[in-house]
N, C-alpha and C positions, 0 to 999 in steps of 0.2 A: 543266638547268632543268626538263626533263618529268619527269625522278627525281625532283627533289626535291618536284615537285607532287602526282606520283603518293604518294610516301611522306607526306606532307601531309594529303590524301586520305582514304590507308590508316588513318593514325594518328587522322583526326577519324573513321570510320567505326567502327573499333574502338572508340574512346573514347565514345562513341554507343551502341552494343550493348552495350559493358559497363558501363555507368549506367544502359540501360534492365534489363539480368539484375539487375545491386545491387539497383534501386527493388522490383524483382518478389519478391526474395529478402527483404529487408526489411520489405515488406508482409506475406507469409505468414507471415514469424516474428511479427510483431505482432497478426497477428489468431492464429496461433495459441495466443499467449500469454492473449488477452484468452476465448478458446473456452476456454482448461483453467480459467484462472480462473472465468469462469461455472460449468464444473463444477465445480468445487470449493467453490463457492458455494453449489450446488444440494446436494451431497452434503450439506455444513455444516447446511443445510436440514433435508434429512432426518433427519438424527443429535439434532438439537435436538428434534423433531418425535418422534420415538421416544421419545426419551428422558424430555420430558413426558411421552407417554401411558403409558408405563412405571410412570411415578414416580405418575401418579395412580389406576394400576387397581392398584399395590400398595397404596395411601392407602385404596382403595373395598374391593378386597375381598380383601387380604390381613392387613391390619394392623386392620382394620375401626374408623380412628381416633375419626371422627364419633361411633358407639357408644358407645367405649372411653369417651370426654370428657364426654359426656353421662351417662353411668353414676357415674363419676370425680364429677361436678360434684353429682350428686344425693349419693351419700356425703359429700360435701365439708359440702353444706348441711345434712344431716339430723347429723351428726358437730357442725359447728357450733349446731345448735341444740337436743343432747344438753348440751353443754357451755355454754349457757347456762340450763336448765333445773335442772342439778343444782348452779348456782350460785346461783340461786332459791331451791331447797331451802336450801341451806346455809344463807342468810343467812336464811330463817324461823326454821331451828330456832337458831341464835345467838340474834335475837328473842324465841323461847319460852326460852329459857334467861333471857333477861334480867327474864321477864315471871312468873319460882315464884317462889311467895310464901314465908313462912317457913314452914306448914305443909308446904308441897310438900316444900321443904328437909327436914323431921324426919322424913319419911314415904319420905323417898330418891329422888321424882324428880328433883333439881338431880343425882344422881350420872349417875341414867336418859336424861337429855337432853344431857348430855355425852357420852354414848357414841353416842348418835347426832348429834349435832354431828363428834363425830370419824370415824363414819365414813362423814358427808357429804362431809366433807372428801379422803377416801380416795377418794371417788365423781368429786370434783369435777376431782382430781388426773388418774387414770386415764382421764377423759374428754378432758384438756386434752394430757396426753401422747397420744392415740390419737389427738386432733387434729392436733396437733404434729410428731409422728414418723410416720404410717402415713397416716391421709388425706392434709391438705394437700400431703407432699413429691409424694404419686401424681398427686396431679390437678395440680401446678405439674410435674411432667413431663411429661404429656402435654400442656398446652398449649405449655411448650418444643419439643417432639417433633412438634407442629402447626404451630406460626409456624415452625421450620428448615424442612419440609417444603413449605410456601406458601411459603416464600425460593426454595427450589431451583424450585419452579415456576415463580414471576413471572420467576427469573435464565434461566431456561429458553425461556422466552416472550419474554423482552425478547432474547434473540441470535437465537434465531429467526424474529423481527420484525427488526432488525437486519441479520440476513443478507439475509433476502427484499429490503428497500430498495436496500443495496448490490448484489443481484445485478440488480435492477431497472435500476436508474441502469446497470451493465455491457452490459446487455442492450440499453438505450435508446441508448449510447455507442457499440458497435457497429453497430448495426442503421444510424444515421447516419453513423457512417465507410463502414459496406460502399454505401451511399444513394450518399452525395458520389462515392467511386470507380469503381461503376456509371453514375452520370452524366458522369463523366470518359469514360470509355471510351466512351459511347455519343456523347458526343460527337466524340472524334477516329475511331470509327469511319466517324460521319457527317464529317466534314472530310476520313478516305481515301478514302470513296464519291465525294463531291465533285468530290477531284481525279483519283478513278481517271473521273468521270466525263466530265470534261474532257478530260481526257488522252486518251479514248478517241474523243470528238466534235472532239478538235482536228483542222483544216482545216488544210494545206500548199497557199499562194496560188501559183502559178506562174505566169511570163511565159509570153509568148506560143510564145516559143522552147524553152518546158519548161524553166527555169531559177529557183531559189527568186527571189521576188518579194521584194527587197530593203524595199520601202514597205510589208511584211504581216508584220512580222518577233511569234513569238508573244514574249508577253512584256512588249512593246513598245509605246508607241503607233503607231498607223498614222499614214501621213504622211497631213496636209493634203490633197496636192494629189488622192487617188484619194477624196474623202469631195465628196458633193452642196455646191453651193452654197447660201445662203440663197435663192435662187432658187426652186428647189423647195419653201419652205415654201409658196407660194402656186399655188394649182391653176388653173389657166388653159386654153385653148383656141386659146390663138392659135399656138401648135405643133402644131395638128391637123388634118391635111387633110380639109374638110369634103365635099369631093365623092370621097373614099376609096372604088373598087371601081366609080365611074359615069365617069372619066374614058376621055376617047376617044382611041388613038392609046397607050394605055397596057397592058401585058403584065398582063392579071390574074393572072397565077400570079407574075410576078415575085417576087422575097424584097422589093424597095423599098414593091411596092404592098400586100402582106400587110401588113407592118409598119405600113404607113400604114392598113390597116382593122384590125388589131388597135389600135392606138393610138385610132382612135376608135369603137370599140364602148367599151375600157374609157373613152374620156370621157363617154357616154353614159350607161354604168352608172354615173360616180360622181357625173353629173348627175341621175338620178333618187335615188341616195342618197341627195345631201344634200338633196332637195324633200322626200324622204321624213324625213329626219331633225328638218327643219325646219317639218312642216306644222306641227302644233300651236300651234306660236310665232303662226306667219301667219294661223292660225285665231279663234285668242286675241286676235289684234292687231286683225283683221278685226271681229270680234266686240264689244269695247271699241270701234271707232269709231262701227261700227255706232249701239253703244247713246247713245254722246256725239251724234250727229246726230239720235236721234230723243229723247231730252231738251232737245238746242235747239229743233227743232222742235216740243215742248211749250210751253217756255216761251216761244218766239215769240206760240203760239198764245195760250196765255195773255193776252199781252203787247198783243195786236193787238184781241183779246175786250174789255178793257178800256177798249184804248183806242177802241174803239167804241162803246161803253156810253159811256163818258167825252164822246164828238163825239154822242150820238143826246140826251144830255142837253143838249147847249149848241146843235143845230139848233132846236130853239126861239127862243132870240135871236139867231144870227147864220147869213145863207146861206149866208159864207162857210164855216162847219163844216161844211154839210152839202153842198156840194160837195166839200170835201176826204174826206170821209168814201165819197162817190160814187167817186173817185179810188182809195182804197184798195182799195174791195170789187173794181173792176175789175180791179184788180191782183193780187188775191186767188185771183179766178176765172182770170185767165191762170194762174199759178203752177199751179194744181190741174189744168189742161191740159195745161201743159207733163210732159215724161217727169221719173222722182223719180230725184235720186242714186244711188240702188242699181242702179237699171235703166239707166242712164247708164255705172255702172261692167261689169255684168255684158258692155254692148256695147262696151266699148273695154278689156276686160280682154284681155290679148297673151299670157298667162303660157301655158307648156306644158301639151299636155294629155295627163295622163300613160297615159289611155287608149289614144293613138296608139303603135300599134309601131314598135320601133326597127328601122332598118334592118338585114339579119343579112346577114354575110358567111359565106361558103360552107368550109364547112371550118373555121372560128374560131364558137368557144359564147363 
């Protein structure tokens, strides 16, 4: 049965190790796939990026295209407007031909204006073939020779836009997978700090007898019965012996009577505690009654003013008001004799005064 635990064991720990080597191994081939890719991304980059500037300082100042078109274009129109000009001509002198009269005819200009009729026409021809065959094809070549050329740029431009996005998104792809795995890590490293930290502050309970404490088992709940009662949520004094360290007939060095003046120093201390914790409250509270007794005692005053005023107006008709009103103010004046609530309280106030030192035992802070 221990074999086959042990081999159990062996076989989950092995199984363990070699899933954590897989995962580790698997990682690195994928991020190192996604690093060649980016370079090769980057490279694609630069190669497009060449290649434009390439193709346009051949454009600028090899091929001097710009020039060349503009040159090309002015031919093109001065070629075209040759050839409308000696087609102008032609059709005047047809015109003049039609406009000899019969003497012109006897006299031989109808022969005369035929022959330059014919060779306006010659004129007309030769201008229309130089247009034809020699400008136009020139200059519709090099505007061919310009739009491939702006192709192969924009094509150039648009992969190398292209690339840069896809290597972007690569880059942003990465950067939060290595993100998420680094926070992996940082966290199960904080999770081994953890337990190496516990592990290192764990406490072995033992009985009295030096033997593991059965009720303190790690791991484990602790039992019940070594845990405070609800008893202890309430702090009290009546477990404290109040004449600790003055008793007669008692071994001051004893371990019972130390115990018993350590135990009432700290009640002491956490009787000024909590006076301290709680004055504010007491202050506050003091202070609000305060204010509530001398607003009654306004509106008494008020209260008493009027109805004074009220009995000084009806002593005129009846004696009986102004005897009662005699009866009050006596009343009035006792009260102002007598001592006032504040000074009432301050002589029957019993509360600790935290001025007074505590008793100190000799050898216990």
């Amino acid at each position: 049965e221990n074999t086959s635990a042990a081999c159990l064991l062996q076989r989950t720990i092995r199984g363990m190790f070699g899933r954590w080597k897989r995962n580790e191994l698997l990682w690195t081939r994928e991020t190192e796939r996604r690093r060649m890719l980016i370079r090769s991304l980057r490279a694609d980059d630069e190669y497009y990026c060449e290649a434009r500037d390439e193709l346009q300082s051949k454009i600028d100042t090899v091929l001097h295209l710009d020039e060349a078109l503009e040159f090309a274009k002015a031919q093109y129109e001065a070629t075209e407007d040759k050839v409308r000009e000696k087609e102008y001509d032609f059709l005047a002198m047809i015109h003049e031909r039609k406009l000899v009269d019969r003497r012109a005819v006897e006299q031989g200009w109808s022969d005369e204006v035929s022959r330059f009729v014919l060779e306006h026409r010659a004129l007309v021809t030769n201008a229309k073939l130089e247009f034809l065959f020699a400008t136009a094809p020139y200059y519709r070549s090099l505007q061919q020779q310009q739009d491939e050329l702006h192709g192969e740029l924009r094509e150039l431009e648009e992969l190398a836009e292209e690339t840069r996005r896809v290597r972007q998104e690569q880059v942003e792809a990465l950067y939060k997978r290595e993100t998420a795995y680094r926070r992996e890590q940082r966290r199960r490293e904080k999770r081994r700090h953890v337990a190496d930290q516990r592990r290192r502050w764990h406490v072995t309970w033992l009985t009295d007898d030096g033997k593991v404490d059965r009720r303190r088992r790690p791991g484990r709940p602790v039992d019940p019965s070594i845990v405070a009662g609800p008893e202890r949520d309430l702090f009290t004094q009546a477990n404290v012996d109040l004449f600790a360290g003055a008793n007669d007939g008692v071994d001051a060095y004893s371990v019972e009577e130390l115990a018993n003046q350590v135990a009432l120093q700290n009640a002491q201390n956490q009787r000024v505690q909590y006076g301290a914790v709680m004055t504010p409250l007491f202050e506050g509270m003091a202070n609000f009654t305060d204010e509530i007794a001398r607003v009654q005692l306004e509106k008494a005053a008020q209260l008493e003013a009027a109805e004074a005023a009220r009995e000084r107006a009806q002593q005129r008709t009846s004696p009986r008001a102004a005897r009662r009103a005699a009866r009050r103010e006596a009343r009035a004046r006792a009260s102002i004799a007598s001592p006032s609530r504040q000074q009432a309280k301050e002589s029957n106030d019993t509360s600790i005064d935290r001025d007074r030192p505590f008793p100190q035992v000799d050898g216990v802070e």
